[in-house]
C-alpha positions as CSV (number, residue, x, y, z in Angstrom):
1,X,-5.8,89.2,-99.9
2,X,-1.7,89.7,-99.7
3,X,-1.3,91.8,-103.0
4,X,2.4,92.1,-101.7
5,X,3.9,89.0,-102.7
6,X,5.1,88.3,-99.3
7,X,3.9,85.2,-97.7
8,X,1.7,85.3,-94.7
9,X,2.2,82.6,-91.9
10,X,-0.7,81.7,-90.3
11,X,-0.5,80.7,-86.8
12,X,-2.6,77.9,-85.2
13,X,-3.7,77.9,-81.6
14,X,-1.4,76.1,-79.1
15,X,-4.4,74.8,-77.4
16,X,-7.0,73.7,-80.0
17,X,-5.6,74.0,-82.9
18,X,-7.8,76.5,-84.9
19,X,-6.1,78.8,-87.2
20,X,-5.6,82.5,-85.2
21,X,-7.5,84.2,-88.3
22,X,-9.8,86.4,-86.4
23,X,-7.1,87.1,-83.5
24,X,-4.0,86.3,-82.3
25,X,-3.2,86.0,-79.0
26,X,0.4,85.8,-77.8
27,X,2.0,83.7,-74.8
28,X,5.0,82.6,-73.7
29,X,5.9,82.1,-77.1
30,X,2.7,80.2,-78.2
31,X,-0.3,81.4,-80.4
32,X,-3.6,81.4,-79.3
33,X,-7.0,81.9,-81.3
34,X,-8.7,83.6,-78.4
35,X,-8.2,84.6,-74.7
36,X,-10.3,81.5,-73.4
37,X,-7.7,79.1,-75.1
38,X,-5.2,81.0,-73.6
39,X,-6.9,80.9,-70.4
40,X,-7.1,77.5,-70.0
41,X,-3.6,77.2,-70.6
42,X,-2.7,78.8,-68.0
43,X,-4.9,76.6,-65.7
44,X,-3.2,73.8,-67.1
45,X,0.2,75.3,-66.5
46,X,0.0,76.9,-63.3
47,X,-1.4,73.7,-62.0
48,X,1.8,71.4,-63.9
49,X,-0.7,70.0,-66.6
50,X,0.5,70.9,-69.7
51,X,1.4,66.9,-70.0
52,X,-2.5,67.5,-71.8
53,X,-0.6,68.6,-75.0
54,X,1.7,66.0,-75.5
55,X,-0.7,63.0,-75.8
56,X,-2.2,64.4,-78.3
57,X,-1.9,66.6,-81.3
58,X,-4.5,68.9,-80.8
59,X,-6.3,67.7,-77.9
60,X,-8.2,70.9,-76.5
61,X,-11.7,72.4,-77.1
62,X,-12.5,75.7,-78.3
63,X,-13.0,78.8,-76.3
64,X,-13.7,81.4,-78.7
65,X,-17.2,81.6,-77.2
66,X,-17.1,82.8,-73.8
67,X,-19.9,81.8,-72.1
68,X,-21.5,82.2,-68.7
69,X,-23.0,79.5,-66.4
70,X,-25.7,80.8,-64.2
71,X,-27.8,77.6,-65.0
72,X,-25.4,75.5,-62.9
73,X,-26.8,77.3,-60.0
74,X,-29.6,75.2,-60.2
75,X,-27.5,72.4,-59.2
76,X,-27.6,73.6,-55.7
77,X,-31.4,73.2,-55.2
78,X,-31.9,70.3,-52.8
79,X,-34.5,68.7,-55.5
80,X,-32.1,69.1,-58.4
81,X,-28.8,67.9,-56.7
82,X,-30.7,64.8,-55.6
83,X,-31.1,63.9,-59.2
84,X,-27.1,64.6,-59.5
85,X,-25.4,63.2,-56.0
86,X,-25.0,59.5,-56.5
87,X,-23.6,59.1,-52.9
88,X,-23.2,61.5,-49.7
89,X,-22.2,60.8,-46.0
90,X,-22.7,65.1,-45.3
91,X,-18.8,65.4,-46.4
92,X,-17.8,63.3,-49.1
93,X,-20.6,63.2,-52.1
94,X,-19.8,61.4,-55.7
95,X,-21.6,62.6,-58.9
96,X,-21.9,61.7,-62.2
97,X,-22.0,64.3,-65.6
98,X,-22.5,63.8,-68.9
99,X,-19.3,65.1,-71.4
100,X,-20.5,64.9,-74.6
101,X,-17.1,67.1,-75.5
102,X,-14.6,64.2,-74.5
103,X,-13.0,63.3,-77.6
104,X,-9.4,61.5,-77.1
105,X,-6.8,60.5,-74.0
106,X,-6.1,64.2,-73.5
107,X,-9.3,64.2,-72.3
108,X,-9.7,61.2,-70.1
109,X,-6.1,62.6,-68.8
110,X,-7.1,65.6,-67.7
111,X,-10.7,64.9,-66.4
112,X,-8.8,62.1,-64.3
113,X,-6.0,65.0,-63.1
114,X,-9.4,67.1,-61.6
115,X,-7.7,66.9,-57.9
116,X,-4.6,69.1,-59.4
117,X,-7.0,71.7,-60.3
118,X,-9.3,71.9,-56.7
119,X,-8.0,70.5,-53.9
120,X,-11.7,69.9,-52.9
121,X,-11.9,67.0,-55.9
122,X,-10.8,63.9,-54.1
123,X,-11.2,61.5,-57.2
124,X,-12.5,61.8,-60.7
125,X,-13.1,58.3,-63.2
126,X,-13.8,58.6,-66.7
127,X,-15.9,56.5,-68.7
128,X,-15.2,57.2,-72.1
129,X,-17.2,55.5,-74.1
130,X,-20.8,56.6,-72.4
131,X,-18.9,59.8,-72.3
132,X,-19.4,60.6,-68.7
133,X,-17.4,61.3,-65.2
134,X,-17.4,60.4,-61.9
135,X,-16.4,62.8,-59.7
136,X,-15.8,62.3,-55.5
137,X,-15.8,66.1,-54.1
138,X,-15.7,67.3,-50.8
139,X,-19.5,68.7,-50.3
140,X,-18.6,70.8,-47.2
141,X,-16.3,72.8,-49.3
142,X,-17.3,73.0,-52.8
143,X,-20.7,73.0,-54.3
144,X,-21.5,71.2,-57.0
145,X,-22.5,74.1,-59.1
146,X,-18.7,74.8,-58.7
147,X,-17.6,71.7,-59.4
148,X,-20.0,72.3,-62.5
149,X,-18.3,75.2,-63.3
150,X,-14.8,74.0,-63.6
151,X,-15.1,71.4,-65.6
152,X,-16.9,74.0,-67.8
153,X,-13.8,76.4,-67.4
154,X,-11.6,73.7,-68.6
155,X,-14.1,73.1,-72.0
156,X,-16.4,70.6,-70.6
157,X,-19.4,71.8,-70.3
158,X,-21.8,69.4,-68.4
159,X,-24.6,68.4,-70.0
160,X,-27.7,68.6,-67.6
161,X,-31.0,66.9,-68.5
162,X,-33.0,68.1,-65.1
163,X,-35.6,69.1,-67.3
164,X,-36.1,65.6,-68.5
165,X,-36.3,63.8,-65.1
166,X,-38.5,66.9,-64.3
167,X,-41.0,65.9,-67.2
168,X,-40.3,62.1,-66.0
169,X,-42.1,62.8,-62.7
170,X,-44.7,64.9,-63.8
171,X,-45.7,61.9,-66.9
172,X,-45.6,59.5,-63.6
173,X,-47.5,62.2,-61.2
174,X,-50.2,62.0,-64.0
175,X,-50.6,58.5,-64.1
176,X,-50.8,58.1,-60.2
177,X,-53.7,60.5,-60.8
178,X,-55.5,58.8,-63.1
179,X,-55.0,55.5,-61.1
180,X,-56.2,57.4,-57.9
181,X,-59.6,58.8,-60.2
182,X,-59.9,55.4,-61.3
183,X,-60.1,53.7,-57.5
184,X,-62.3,56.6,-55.9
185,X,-64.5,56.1,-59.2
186,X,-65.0,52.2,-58.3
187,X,-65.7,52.4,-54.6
188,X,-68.4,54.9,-55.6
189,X,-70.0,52.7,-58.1
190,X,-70.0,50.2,-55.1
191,X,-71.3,52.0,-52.8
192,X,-74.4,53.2,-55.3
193,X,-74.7,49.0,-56.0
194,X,-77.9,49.5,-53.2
195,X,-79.7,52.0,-54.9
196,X,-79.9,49.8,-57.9
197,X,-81.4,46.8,-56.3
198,X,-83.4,49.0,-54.1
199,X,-87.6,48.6,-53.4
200,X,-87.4,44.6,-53.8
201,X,-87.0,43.8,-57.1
202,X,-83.6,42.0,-57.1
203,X,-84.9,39.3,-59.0
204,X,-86.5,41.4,-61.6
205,X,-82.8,42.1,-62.3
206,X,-82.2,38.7,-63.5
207,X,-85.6,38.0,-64.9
């Protein structure tokens, strides 16, 4: 509490907007509420994006939590980036992730702009209203964990659901299991059908 009378000026962050309470962070005469917003303002601005804060009020996404993302790595296994590559030829691939972030036209702007920020991202298309992103990359250059990991580093962090399509297949491996039980389990009662009408008495069957 300011027991001095004076007034204290609280400083919102250039990039999302949040109130520097905690920390300030000061650059090139703009206030940030952490190093992560400031961070990705330097992405955009060394790359001539900072077009991102002019449609919009406050169009960016919080950094305060700095986070890791050794779970995109998992995009590189072969049965995992299957689920992930919509198209490949061995140099150009497309993919598709899920942004549940995207919020307003800064967004689509700048998830459209992905080219100016890796020179290995040919094309990107938003589709705003499933939330999602198309994205053509060059696959001999840049892995799609990386390609993972900078649209995290910009605040969109993909959202993977691996683990569902991985529960999909083993729900389906079941049933093809149960289906295969079910045939071998017919044949064998056919195969016994003899045994029953053994010794001559068929008609005693029907009798």
């Amino acid at each position: 509490m300011n027991t001095t009378g004076a007034e204290v000026k609280i400083h919102t962050c250039y990039h999302c907007g949040s109130n520097c309470d905690d920390e300030i962070v000061s650059f090139q005469d703009k206030y940030f509420c952490c190093y992560g917003c400031k961070t990705v303002f330097e992405i955009l601005n060394e790359n001539n994006l900072c077009e991102y804060y002019e449609l919009t009020k406050v169009p960016g996404i919080t950094q305060r939590t700095i986070k890791k993302y050794p779970h995109f790595e998992a995009l590189d296994n072969d049965s995992i980036r299957k689920e992930y590559i919509l198209f490949s030829d061995g140099s150009i691939a497309s993919t598709e992730f899920s942004l549940p972030q995207m919020h307003c036209s800064s967004c689509i702007w700048l998830l459209e702009n992905l080219s100016k920020l890796n020179k290995n991202i040919v094309s990107s298309r938003v589709d705003f209203p499933a939330r999602k992103v198309k994205i053509v990359f060059r696959e001999m250059d840049i892995k799609l964990s990386h390609v993972a990991v900078l649209l995290a580093g910009i605040g969109y962090e993909p959202h993977l659901n691996h683990n569902e399509v991985k529960n999909k297949k083993v729900n389906n491996s079941r049933i093809y299991k149960i289906g295969i039980a079910g045939f071998a389990f017919a044949n064998i009662m056919m195969l016994s059908l003899p045994d029953y009408f053994s010794g001559g008495h068929i008609g005693n069957v029907f009798l």
